[in-house]
N, C-alpha and C positions, 0 to 999 in steps of 0.2 A: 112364979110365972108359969102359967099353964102353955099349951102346947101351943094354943091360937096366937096368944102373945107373941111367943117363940118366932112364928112365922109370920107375921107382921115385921116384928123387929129385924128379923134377914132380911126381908123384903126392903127392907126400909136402907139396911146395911149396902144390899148390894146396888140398888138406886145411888144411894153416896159415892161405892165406887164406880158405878159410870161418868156422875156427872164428876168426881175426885180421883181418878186413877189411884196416887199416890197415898190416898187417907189411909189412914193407920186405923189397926182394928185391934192395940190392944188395948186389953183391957172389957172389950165386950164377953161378956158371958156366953158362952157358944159351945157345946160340946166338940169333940174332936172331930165328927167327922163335919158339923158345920164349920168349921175355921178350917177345915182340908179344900169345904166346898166354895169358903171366902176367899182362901187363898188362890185356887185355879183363875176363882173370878175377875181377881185381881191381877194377875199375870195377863189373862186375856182382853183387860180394860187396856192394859198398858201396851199391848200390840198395837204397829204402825200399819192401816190399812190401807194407807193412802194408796195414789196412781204413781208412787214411786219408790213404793215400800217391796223391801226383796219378796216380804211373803208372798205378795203379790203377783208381782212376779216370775217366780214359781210359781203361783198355782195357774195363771195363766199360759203357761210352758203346755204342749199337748203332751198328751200323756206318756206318747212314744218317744219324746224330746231325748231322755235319757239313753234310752236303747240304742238310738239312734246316732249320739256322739258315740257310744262304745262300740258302735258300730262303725262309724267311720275311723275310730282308735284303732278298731280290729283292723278294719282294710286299709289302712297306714301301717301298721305293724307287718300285714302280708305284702304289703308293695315292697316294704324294705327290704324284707326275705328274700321278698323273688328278686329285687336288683342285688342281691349280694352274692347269690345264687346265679344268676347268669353273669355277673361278674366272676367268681369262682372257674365256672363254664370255659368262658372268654380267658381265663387266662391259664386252663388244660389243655383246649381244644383248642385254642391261637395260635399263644403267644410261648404254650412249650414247645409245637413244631417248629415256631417260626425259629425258635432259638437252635433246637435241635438240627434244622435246617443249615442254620449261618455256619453254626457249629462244623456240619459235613460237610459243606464247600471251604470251613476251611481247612479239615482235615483232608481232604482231597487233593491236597495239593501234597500231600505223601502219604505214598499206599504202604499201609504194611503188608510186606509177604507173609505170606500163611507159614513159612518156615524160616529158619534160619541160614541156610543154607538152598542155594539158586542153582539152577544148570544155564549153563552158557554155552558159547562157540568155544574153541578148545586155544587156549594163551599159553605162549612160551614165555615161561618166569625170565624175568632179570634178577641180577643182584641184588639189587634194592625193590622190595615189594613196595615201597611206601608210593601211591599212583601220582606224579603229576598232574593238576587239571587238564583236562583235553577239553575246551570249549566247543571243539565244533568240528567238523568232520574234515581232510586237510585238503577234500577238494575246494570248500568255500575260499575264497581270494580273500586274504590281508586288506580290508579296506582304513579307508579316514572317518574321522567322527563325522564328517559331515557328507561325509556318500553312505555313511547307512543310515543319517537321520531322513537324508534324501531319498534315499530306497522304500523306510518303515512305512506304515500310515498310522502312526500314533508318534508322540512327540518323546524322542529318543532324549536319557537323562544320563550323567555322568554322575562318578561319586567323586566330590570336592575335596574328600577328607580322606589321607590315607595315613599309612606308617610311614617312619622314616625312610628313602630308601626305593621304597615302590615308586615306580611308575607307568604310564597305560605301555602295553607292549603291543596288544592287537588288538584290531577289531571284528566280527564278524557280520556277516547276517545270511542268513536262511530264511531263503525266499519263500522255502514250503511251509515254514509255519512262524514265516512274517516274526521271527525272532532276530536279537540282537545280540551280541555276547561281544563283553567286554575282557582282555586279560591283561590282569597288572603283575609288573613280577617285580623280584629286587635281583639284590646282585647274586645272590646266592640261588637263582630259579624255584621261589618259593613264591608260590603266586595266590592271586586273591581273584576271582571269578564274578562278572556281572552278568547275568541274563533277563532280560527282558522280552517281554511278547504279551499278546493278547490273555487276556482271563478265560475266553471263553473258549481257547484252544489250545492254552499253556500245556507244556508237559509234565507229567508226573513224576516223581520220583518215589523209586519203591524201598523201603525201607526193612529193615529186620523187624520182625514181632514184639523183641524187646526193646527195640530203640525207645528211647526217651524221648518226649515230645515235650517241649516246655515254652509254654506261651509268653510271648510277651508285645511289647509294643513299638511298633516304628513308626515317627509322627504321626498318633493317636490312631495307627491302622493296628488292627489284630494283624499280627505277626505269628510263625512258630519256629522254632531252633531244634535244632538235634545234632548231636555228636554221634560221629561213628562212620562206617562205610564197610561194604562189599569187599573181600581183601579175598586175593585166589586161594584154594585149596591145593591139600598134595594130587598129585596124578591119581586120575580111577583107575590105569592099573598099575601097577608099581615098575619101576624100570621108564615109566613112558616122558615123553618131553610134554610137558604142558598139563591143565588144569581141564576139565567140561565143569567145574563147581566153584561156587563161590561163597564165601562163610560171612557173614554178618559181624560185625566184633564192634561193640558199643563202646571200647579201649582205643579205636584209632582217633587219631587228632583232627581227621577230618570235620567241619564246621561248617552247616549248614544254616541259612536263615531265609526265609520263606513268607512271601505276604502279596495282598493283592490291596491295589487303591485308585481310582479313577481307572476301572477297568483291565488295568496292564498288569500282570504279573512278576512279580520282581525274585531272584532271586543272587544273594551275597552267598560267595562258597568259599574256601579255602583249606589248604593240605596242611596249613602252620595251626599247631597247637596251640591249646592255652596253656602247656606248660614251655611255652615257644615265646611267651610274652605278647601273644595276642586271645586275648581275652573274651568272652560272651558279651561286656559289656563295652568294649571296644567294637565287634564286630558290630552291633546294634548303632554304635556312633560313627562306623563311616557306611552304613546303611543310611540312618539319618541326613546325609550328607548329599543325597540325591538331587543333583539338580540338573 
C-alpha cells in the first residue's frame, strides 16, 4: 500500500468514526503514530457537545470565572479573619475590663491595708481581748424591726435562719448612711451581726494585706468571706495604759461575709468561730436566709 492509499484509507477511517464514535479500529493497518492520531480522534467523536454538556459549559464560563470564585473564596476567608479578629478585640478590650470591673467593686467592699499593723485613737485593754460586735455607735436609739424598716428607703430584710439559741437583741439605723444593723446574741453574749445599707454608699471594711479573701455565693449573688480581724497591740511606750496600734491576725475567729444584690449591701459578721461550731458554710446558710 503506497502512501496515497495510506491516506485515503485514514480518511476513510476517521469519516467512520464520525459518523461510528464507538467503531473499533482493530485490526487496521496504521503505523503508530496513525492509531495515536485515530485514537485522539476517537476520543474527541465521543465528546458531548451539546447545550447541556459540562464542556460546554465550561468553556462558556468567561475567562475570569475562576479567579473570580477564588477571589470571592479569598474575601470569605478575610471576612472570617477579620470577625474572629474583632471578636478576639471585643473580648480584650470589653469584656476583660468589664470583668475586671465587676471584679473591683467587689473587692471594694474590703480594702486591704497596705500593712499589717493600723494606728488608731489610743484603747484601754480589757481582760479579755477577744472584741464583741459593736453594731453602731450607742448614741443610735434601740429601735423595732418595723421603725427602722419605716425609717430606711429600701426594703429592710431579716435573717430567718439562726443557731440554736440566738435571737434578735437590737436594732439600729443611722440616718447618715441610711444603714440598718441588726444584733442577735445567745446566752452566752456571742453575737451574729446584720448590716445592711445602700451599695452605692456602703462602708468599707479594711482588712490586713494578708487576709484571705475567698469567694463564694449567696443566692446566686457573688459574695466574699474572710476570717480574721484588727486585735490591739502592746503599748508604744512601755509602762503606758492602752494601745495607738492595731495588728491584723488571720488566727482570730472573727467571720466575715460580704455581698451586694438589688443594690443593698449586706453584710453577716460574727465573734463565734468555726472551731465554735459555727461554720463558713453555716454562716453562708443563714446569710441565705434573708428575708
Amino acid at each position: 500500500m503506497n502512501e496515497q492509499d495510506k491516506a485515503a484509507r485514514f480518511s476513510a477511517q476517521v469519516d467512520q468514526l464520525l459518523q461510528t464514535p464507538a467503531h473499533s479500529m482493530a485490526g487496521d493497518p496504521f503505523t503508530d503514530d496513525d492509531q495515536a492520531l485515530l485514537t485522539l480522534a476517537s476520543e474527541m467523536a465521543a465528546l458531548d457537545f451539546s447545550a447541556q454538556s459540562r464542556f460546554l459549559r465550561q468553556a462558556r464560563q468567561p475567562k475570569g470565572a475562576n479567579k473570580m470564585s477564588h477571589s470571592r473564596n479569598g474575601r470569605r476567608a478575610l471576612v472570617g479573619l477579620a470577625l474572629a479578629v474583632m471578636l478576639l478585640l471585643f473580648a480584650v478590650v470589653v469584656i476583660s475590663p468589664v470583668r475586671a470591673f465587676a471584679q473591683e467593686l467587689l473587692q471594694s467592699l474590703f480594702v486591704r491595708h497596705d500593712s499589717n499593723t493600723m494606728t488608731t485613737e489610743p484603747y484601754d485593754p480589757v481582760a479579755d481581748p477577744t472584741p464583741t460586735p459593736i453594731p453602731a455607735p450607742e448614741s443610735l436609739p434601740d429601735l423595732s424591726v418595723a421603725d427602722a424598716a419605716a425609717l430606711a428607703s429600701f426594703a429592710v430584710k431579716e435573717l430567718t435562719h439562726l443557731p440554736d439559741g440566738y435571737r434578735l437583741s437590737s436594732v439600729y439605723y443611722d440616718e447618715a448612711r441610711d444603714k440598718v444593723t441588726f444584733l442577735y446574741l445567745n446566752d452566752a453574749y456571742l453575737g451574729i451581726v446584720l448590716h445592711q445599707e445602700p451599695a452605692e454608699t456602703a462602708e468599707t471594711w479594711t482588712i490586713g494585706p494578708d487576709a484571705v479573701i475567698e469567694p463564694v455565693m449567696i443566692n446566686g449573688a457573688a459574695a466574699e468571706y474572710v476570717q480574721g480581724a484588727w486585735q490591739w497591740g502592746e503599748p508604744t511606750v512601755p509602762g503606758a495604759i492602752g494601745s495607738t496600734e492595731v495588728v491584723w491576725q488571720n488566727n482570730d475567729p472573727h467571720q466575715q461575709l460580704r455581698w451586694t444584690q438589688d443594690g443593698i449591701a449586706y453584710t453577716v459578721s460574727t465573734t463565734v468561730g468555726q472551731d465554735q461550731g459555727l461554720t463558713q458554710a453555716d454562716l453562708i446558710a443563714i446569710a441565705e436566709s434573708l428575708e
